[in-house]
N, C-alpha and C positions, 0 to 999 in steps of 0.2 A: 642494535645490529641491523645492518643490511637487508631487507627482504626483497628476492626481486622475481616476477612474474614474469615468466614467458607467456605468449598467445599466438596464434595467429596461421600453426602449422594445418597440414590439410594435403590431399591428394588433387594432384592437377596433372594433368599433360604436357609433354614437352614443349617447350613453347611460350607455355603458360606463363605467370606471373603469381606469388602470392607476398603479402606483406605482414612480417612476424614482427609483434609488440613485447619491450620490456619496459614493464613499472613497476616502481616500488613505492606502495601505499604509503602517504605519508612521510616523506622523503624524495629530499631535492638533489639532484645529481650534477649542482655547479661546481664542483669540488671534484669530481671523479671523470676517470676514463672509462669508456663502457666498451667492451667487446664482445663480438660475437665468435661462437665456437661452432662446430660439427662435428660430431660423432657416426659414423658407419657402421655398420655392423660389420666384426672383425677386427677394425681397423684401430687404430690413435684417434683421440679428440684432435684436433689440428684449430688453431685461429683462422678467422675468415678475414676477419675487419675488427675496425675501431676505431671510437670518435673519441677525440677529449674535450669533455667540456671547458677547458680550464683556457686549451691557447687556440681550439678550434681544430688542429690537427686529425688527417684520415690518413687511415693507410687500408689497401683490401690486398690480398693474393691475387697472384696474377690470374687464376684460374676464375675468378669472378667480377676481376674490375673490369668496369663498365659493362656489368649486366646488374651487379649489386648494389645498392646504397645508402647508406645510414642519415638519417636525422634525426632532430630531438624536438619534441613539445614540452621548454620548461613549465607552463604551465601546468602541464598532464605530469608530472615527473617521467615522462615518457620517450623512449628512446625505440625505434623506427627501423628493420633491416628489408628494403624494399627489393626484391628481387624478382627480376622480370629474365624472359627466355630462359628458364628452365629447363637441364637438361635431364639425365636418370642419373649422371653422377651426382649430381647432388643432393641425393636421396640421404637423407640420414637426419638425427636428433641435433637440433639445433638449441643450442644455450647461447641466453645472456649471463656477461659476467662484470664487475663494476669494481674498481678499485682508487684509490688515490695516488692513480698516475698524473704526475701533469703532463705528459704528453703522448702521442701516439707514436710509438719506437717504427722506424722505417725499416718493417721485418715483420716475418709473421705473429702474429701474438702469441705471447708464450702463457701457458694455463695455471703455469707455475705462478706466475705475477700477479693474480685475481685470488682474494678473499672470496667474494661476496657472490652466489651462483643465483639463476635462475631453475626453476625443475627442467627445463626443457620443453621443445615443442619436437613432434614428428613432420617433417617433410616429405614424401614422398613424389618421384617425380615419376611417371609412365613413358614407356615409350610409344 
């Protein structure tokens, strides 16, 4: 089974930048699509993004593309959600999620589609 760690969350300023990490110890992710998720308090988990390792395929919400951006260290079995200009909406609990899609659906990622969860990081963004 799948194990996959989040990292990377933290408080910053709007403006800001921070870069959240998923790995999963011992396990290769050329097979899988990895997407990222957010959770708000109150709110729906909603998709953000997601890479496939499989044909290279990204897709992000309109709300973060081209402030967000995914990559992978096959190496590290490590998958990368780099997000710079931060604003206080996107303040929320951020999950990686990995499944054996082969490709990344042009739409938002649906959570339903994902086996395999990270616990989550917190984001916080200030004004």
């Amino acid at each position: 089974e799948v194990q996959l760690v989040n990292s990377g969350g933290g408080l910053v300023q709007a403006g800001g930048s921070l870069r959240l990490s998923c790995t999963a110890p011992g396990f290769t992710f050329d097979d899988y699509t990895i997407g990222w998720f957010r959770q708000a308090p109150g709110k729906e988990r909603e998709g953000v993004s997601c890479i496939s390792n499989v044909d290279g395929s990204t897709y992000y919400i309109d709300s973060v593309k081209g402030r967000f951006t995914m990559s992978g260290d096959n190496a590290k079995s490590t998958v990368y959600l780099q997000m710079n200009n931060l604003n206080p909406e996107d303040t929320a609990v951020y999950y990686c999620a990995a499944e054996t899609i082969r490709w990344c659906p042009r739409r938002e990622p649906s959570r339903y589609e994902y086996n395999y969860w990270g616990q989550g990081t917190q984001v916080t963004v200030s004004s």
